[in-house]
C-alpha positions as CSV (number, residue, x, y, z in Angstrom):
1,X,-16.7,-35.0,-21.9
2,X,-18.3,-31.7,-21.9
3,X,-16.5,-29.0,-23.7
4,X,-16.2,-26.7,-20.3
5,X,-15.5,-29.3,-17.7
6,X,-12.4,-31.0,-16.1
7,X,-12.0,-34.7,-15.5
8,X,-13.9,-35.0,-12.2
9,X,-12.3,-37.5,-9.4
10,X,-8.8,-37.8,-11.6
11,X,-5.9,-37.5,-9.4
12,X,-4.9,-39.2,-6.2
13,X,-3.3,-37.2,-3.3
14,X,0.2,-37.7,-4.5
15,X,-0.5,-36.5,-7.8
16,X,-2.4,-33.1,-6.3
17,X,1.1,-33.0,-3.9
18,X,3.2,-33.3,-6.9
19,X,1.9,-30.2,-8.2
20,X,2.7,-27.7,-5.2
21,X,5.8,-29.7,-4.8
22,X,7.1,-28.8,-8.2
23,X,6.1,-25.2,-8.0
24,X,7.9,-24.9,-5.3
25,X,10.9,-26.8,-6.3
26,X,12.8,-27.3,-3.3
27,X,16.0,-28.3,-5.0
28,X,16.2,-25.0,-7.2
29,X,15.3,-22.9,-4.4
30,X,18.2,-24.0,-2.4
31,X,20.4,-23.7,-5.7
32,X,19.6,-20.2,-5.9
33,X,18.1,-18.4,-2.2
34,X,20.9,-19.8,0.8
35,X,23.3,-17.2,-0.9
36,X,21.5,-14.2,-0.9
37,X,19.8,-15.3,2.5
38,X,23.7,-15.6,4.0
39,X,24.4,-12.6,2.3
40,X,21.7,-11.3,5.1
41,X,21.7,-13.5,8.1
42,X,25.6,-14.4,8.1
43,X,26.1,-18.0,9.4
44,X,22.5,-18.0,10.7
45,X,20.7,-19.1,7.7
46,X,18.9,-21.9,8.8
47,X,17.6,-20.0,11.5
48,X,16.0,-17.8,9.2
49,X,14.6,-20.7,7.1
50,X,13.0,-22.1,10.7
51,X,11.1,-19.2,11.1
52,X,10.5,-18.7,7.4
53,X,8.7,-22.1,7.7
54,X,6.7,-21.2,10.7
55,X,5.7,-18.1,9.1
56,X,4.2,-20.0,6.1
57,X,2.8,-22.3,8.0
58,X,0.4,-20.0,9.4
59,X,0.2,-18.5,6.4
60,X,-0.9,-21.8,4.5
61,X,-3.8,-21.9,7.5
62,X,-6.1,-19.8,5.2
63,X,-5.6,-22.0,1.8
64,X,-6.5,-25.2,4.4
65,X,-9.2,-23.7,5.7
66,X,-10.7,-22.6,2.4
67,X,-9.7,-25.8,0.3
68,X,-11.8,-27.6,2.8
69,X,-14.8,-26.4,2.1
70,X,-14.6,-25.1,-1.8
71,X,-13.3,-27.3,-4.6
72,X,-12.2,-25.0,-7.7
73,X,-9.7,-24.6,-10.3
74,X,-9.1,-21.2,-9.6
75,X,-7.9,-21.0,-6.1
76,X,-7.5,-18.0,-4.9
77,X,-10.0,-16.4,-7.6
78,X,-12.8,-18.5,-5.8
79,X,-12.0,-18.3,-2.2
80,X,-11.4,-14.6,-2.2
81,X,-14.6,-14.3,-4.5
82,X,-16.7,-15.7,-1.2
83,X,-14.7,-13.8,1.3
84,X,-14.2,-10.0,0.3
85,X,-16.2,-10.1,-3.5
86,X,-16.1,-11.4,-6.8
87,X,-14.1,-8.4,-7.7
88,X,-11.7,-9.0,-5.3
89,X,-11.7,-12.6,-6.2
90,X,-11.0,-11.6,-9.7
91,X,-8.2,-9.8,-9.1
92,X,-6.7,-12.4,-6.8
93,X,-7.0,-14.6,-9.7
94,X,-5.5,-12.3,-11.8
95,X,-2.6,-11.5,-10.0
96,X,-1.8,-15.6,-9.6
97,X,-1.8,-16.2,-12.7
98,X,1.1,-13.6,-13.7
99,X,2.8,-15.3,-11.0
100,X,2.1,-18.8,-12.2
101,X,2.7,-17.5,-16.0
102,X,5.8,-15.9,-15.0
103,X,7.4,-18.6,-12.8
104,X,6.8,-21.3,-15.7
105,X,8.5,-18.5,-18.3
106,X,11.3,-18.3,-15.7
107,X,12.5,-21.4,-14.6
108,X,12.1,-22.9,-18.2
109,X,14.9,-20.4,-18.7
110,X,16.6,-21.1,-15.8
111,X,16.4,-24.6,-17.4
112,X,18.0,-23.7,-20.4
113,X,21.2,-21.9,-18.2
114,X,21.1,-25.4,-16.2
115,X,20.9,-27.6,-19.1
116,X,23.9,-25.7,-20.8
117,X,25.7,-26.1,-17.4
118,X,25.1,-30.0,-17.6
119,X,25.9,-30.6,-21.2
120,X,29.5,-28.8,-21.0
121,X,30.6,-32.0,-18.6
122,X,30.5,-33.7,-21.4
123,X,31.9,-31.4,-23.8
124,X,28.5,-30.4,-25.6
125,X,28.0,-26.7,-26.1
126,X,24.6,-25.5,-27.4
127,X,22.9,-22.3,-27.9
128,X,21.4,-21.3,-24.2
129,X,18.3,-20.0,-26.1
130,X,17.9,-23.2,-28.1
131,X,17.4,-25.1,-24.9
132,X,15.3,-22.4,-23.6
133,X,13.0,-23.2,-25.9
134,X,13.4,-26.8,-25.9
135,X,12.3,-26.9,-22.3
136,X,9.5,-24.8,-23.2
137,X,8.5,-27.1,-26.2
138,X,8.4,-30.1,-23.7
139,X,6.8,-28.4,-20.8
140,X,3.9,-27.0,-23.4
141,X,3.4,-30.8,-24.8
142,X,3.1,-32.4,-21.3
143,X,0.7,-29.2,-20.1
144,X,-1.3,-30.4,-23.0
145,X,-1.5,-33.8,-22.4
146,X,-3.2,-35.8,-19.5
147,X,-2.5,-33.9,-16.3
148,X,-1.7,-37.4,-14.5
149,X,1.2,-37.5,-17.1
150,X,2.4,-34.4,-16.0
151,X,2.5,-34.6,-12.5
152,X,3.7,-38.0,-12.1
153,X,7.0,-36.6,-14.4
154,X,7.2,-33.8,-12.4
155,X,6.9,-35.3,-8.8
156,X,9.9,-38.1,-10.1
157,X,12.2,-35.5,-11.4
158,X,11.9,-32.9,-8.6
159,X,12.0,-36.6,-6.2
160,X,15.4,-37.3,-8.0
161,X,16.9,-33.9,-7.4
162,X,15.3,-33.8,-3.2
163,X,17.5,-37.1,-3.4
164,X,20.3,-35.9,-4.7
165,X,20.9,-32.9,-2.6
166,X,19.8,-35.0,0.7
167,X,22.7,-37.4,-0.3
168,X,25.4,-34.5,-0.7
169,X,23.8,-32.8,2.3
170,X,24.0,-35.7,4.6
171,X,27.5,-36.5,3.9
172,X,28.4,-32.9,4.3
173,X,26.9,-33.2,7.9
174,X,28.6,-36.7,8.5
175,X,31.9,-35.0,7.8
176,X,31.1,-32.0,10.2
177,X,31.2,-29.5,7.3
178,X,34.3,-27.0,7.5
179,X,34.7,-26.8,11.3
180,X,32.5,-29.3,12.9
181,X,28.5,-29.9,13.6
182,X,27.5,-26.8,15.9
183,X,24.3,-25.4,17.1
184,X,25.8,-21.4,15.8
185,X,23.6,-21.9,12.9
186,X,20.5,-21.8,14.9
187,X,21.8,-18.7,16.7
188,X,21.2,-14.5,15.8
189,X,24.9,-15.0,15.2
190,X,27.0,-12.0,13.9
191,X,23.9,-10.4,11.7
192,X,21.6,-10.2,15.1
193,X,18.0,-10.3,14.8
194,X,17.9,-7.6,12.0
195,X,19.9,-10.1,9.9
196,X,18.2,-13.1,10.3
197,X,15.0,-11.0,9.5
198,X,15.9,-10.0,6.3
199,X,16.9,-13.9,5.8
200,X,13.5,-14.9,6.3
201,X,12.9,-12.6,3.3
202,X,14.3,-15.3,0.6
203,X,13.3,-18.3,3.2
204,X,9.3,-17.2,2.5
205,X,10.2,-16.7,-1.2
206,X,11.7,-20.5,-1.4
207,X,7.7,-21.6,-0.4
208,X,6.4,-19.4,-3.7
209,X,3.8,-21.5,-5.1
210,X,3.1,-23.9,-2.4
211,X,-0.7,-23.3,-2.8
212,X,-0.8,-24.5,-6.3
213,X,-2.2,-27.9,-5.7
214,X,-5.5,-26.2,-4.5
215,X,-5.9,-25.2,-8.7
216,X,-6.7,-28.5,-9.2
217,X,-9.7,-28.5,-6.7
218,X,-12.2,-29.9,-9.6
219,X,-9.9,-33.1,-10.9
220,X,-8.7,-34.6,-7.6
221,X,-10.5,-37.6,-5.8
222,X,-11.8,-36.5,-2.5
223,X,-10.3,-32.8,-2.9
224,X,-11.4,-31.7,0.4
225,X,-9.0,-34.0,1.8
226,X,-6.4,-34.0,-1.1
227,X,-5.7,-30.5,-1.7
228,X,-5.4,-29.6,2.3
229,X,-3.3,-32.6,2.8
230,X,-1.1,-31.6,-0.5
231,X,-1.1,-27.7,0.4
232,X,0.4,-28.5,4.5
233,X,2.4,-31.4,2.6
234,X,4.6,-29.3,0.8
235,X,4.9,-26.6,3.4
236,X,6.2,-29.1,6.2
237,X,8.2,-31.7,3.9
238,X,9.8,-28.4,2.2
239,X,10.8,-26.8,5.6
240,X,12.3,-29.2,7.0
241,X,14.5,-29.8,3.5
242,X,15.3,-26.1,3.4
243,X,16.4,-26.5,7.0
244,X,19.2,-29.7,6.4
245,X,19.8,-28.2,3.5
246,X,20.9,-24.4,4.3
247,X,22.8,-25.7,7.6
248,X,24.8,-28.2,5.4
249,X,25.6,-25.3,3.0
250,X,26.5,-23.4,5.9
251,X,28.8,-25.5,8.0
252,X,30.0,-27.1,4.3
253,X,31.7,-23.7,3.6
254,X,32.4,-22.8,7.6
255,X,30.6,-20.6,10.4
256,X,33.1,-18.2,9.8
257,X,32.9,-18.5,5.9
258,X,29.4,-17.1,5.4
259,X,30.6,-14.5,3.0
260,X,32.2,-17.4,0.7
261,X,28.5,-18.7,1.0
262,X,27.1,-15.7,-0.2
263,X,29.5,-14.5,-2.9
264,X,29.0,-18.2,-4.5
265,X,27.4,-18.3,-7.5
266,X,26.4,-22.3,-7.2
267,X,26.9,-23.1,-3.7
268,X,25.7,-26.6,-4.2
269,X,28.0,-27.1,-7.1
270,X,30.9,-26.3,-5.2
271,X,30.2,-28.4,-1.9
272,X,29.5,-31.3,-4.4
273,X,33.0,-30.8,-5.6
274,X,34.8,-30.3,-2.5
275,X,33.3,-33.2,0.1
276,X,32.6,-35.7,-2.8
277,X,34.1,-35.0,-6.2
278,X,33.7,-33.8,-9.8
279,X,31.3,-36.1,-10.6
280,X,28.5,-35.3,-7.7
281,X,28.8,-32.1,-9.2
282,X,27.6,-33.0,-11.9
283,X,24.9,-35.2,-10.1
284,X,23.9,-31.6,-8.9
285,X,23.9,-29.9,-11.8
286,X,21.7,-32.4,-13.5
287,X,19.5,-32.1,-10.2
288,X,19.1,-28.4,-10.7
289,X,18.2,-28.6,-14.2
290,X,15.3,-31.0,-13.8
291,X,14.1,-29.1,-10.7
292,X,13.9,-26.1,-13.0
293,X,12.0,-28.2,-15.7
294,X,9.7,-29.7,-13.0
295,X,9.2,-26.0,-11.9
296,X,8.0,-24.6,-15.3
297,X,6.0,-27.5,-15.9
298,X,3.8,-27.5,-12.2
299,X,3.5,-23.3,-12.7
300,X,2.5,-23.9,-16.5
301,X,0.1,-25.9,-15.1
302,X,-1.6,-24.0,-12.7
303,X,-1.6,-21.0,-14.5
304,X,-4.0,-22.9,-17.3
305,X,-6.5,-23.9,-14.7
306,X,-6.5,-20.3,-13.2
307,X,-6.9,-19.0,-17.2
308,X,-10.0,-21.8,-17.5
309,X,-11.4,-20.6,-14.2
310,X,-11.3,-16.9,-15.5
311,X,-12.8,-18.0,-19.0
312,X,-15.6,-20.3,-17.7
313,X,-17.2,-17.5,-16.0
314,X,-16.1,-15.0,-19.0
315,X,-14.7,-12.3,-17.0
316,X,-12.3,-12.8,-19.8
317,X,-12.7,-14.7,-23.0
318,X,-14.5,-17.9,-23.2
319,X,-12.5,-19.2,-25.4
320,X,-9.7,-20.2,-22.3
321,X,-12.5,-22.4,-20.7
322,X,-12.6,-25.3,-23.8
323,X,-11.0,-28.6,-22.2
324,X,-9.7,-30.9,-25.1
325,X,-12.0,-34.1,-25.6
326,X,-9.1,-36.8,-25.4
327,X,-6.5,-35.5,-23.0
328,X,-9.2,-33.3,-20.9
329,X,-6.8,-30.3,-20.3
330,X,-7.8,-26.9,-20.8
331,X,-6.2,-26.6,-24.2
332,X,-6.8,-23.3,-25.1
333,X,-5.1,-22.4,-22.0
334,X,-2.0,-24.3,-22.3
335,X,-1.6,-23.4,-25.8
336,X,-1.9,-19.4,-24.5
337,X,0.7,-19.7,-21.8
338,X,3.0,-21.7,-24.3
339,X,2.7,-18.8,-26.9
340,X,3.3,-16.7,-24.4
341,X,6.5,-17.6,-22.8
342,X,8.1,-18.4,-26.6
343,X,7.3,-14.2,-27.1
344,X,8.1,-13.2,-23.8
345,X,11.5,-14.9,-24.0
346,X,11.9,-13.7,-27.7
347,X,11.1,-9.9,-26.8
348,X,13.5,-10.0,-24.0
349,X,15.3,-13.0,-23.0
350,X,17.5,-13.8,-25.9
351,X,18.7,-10.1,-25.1
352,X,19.3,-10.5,-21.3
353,X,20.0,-14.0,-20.9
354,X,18.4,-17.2,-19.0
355,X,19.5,-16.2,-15.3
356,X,18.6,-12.4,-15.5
357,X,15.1,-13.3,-17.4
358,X,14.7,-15.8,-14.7
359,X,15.3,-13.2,-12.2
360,X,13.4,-10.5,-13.5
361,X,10.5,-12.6,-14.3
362,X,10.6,-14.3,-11.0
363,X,10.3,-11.4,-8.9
364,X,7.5,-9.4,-11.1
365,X,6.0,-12.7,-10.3
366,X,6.2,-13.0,-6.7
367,X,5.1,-9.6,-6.0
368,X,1.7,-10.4,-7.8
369,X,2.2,-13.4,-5.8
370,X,2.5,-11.4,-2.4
371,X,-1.0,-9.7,-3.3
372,X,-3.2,-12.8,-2.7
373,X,-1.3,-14.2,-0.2
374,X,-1.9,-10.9,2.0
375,X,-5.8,-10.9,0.2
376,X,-6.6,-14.3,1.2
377,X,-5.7,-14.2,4.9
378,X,-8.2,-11.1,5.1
379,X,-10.2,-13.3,3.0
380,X,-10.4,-15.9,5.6
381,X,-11.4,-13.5,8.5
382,X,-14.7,-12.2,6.9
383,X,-15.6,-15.5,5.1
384,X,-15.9,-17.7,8.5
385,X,-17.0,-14.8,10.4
386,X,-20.0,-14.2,8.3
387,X,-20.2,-18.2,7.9
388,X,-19.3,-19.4,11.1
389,X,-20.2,-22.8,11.8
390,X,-20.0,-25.7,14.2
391,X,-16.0,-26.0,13.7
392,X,-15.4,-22.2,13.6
393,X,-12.2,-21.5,15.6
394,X,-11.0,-17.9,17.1
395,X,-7.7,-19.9,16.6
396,X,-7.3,-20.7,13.1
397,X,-10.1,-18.3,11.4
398,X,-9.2,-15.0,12.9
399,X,-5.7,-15.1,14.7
400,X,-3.5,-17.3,12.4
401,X,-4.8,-15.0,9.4
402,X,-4.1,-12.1,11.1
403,X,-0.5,-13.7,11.9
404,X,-0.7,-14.6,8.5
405,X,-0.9,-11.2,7.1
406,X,1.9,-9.4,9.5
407,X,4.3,-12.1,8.5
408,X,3.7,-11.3,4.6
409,X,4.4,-8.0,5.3
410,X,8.3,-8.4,5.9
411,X,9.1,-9.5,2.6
412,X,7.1,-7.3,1.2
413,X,8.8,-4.3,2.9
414,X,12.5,-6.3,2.3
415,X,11.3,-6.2,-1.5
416,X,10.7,-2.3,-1.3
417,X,13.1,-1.3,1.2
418,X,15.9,-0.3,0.1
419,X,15.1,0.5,-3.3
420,X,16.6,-2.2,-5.2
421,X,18.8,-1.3,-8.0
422,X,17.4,-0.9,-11.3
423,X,15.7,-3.1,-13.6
424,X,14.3,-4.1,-10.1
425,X,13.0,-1.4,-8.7
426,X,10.8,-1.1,-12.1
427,X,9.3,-4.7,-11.1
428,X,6.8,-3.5,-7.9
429,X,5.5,-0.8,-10.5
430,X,5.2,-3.2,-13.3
431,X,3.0,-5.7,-10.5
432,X,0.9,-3.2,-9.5
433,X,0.1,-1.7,-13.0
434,X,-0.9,-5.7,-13.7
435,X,-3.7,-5.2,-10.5
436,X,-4.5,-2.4,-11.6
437,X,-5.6,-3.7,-15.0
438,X,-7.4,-6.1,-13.6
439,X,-9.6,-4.1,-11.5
440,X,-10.6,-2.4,-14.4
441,X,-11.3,-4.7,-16.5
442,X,-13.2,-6.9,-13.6
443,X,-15.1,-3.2,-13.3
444,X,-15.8,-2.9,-16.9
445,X,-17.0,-6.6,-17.3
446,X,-19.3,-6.2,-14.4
447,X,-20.9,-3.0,-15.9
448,X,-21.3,-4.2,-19.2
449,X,-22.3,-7.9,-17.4
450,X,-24.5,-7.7,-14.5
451,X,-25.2,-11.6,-14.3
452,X,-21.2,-12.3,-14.2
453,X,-21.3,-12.0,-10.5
454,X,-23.6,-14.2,-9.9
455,X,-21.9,-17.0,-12.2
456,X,-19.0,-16.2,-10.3
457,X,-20.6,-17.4,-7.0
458,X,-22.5,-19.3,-8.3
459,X,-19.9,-21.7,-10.4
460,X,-18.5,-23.2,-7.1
461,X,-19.2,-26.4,-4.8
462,X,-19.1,-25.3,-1.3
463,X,-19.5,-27.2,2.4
464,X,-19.0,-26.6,6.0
């Protein structure tokens, strides 16, 4: 196997789902988003996660569109390089892969917090940071091994925890919740439209990451079908999760109790107590600590084929690019992103502890995030206009993106506005200083590199 390429024709569409699926993490997102989201939209949580959903469907449009026609481990960095520049797509790349880096960093500490959660059922108390770093230890050696490994373990452990939360939901909903099974969810309720606006802030978050199966463009079998099929898979199969799942919470604790919702600091943990017993709380516990693992381990993932994309076409070292003979993962990669999270977690998460390093990384993280997101929907518009085809659609090429983009904007605008309180209102500044370098270091290259464009371009299989 050559020394710069990845195993061509690898994985199978549920392997490329499994990916996305466990970036997103449906299970942790519910642990940790329906109690700020009530805290917002009252009682009418779901109602925000319904429109979250149709927001990020349209969103997801553009990554469709674009994973149809170009096959590449970078994702973003290659589509936006065809639609606004390789510049552009440079920074697009750059800015995913602090999001990917710091999501992996994050929820392997969130791990950690869950895992110390777990063991205490059973009397065992460990060191939080010591299984911190055990979840990054394991996470780092199955990045490193054969990537079929790792997304098979992380599909079955984020299936176990869907299951789990299903069940408890389900029964919650059989039972009638608190006060009965009522449409009020669905409703602008109490909070009004302004309310279940501001919801739809942490329902868009809870999709972070669903485009992450289009990173492994160059190992799937049939990727233009794959990766589409993967990228709208987790979009649809996660909404309509989020959507059972936030009006179980809500009618588990009562229509009238949304403020118990959003003062609760493991919402799932207590229903699980309440309309089952001790022990499904536990079962949830143990559900949110391998979503967290399967979490770290699909964003570690990613971010070292975004870091081999970069390297192969030296806009930053070369060295990122070598793909290990046996296991034919991009070794150098892993073993940066590994390093990275033991010194990041080191420097400052010993200090703060797993759920505040999980929440500071995770936002710094989903701002860069935010960037391409809004970047590829503009993307989109010039790339099909200037390469319109056969299939071209006013529909899905120009008005979806453009849909697209205004939807982005609210969360992006709920992030800003108010000013959070500090560390967080450090994080948008920290983001765009991380842009920033990369533009100018994508400028610099280019100067010093006038061919790098062109391998840019040129280092992609395109049709339609």
């Amino acid at each position: 196997m050559p020394g710069d390429q990845l195993r061509k024709n690898y994985l199978s569409v549920v392997e490329v789902l499994a990916l996305s699926v466990s970036i997103v993490a449906p299970t942790m997102a519910m642990a940790f988003n329906t109690a700020p989201a009530a805290g917002a939209a009252g009682s009418s949580v779901p109602l925000s996660f319904l429109v979250g959903t149709v927001a990020m469907l349209l969103v997801g449009v553009s990554f469709f569109e674009f994973s149809r026609r170009i096959n590449h481990s970078g994702s973003v960095y290659a589509f936006n390089a065809r639609g606004l520049g390789p510049k552009v797509g440079f920074v697009s790349g750059w800015a995913l892969t602090a999001t990917y880096f710091a999501y992996a960093a994050a929820c392997a500490a969130l791990f950690g917090n869950f895992a110390n959660v777990f063991l205490q059922h059973f009397g065992v108390k460990l060191p939080e940071w010591l299984l911190v770093f055990l979840g990054i230890a394991v996470v780092w050696l199955f990045s490193y091994m054969d990537i079929r490994l790792s997304t098979r373990a992380a599909l079955l452990l984020e299936a176990i925890s869907i299951v789990v939360v299903l069940f408890l939901s389900f029964v919650i909903i059989a039972k009638g919740g608190h006060d009965g099974n009522t449409a009020v969810p669905f409703t602008f309720g109490d909070h009004g439209f302004s309310g279940v606006g501001a919801g739809i802030i942490f329902a868009i978050l809870s999709f972070a990451g669903f485009e992450g199966s289009a990173t492994l463009g160059e190992e799937a079998r049939n990727p233009k079908r794959a990766v589409p099929l993967a990228i709208y898979g987790t979009v649809v199969a996660a909404g309509v999760f989020y959507i059972i799942v936030s009006y179980a919470q809500v009618i588990g604790f009562g229509i009238g109790h949304a403020s118990d919702l959003a003062s609760s600091t493991a919402p799932l943990d207590t229903l699980a107590t309440n309309y089952i017993g001790g022990a499904m709380g536990i079962f949830v516990d143990f559900a949110a600590m391998i979503s967290a693992f399967a979490c770290s381990l699909g964003s570690a993932n990613a971010g070292s084929r975004l870091l081999f994309a970069l390297g192969r076409d030296r806009a930053i070292p070369q060295v990122l690019s070598r793909v290990h003979v046996k296991h034919g993962t991009p070794h150098v990669a892993v073993h940066t992103i590994g390093i990275l999270m033991v010194v990041f977690y080191v420097l400052i998460g010993i200090s703060v502890g797993a759920p505040n390093f999980y929440a500071y990384f995770g936002t710094i993280g989903t701002f860069t995030l935010l960037v391409a997101y809004l970047l590829i929907n503009v993307s989109a518009i010039r790339y099909f206009r200037l390469h319109r085809g056969g299939d071209y659609s006013i529909l899905r090429h120009l008005i979806i993106p453009i849909l697209g983009f205004l939807a982005l904007l609210w969360p992006v605008y709920g992030n800003l506005y108010p000013v959070p309180a500090f560390p967080f209102n450090l994080f948008p500044y920290i983001a765009a200083a991380w842009i920033v370098i990369g533009y100018v270091l994508i400028s610099i290259k280019s100067a010093r590199d006038p061919n790098l464009a062109d391998r840019i371009l040129s280092d992609m299989e395109i049709t339609g």
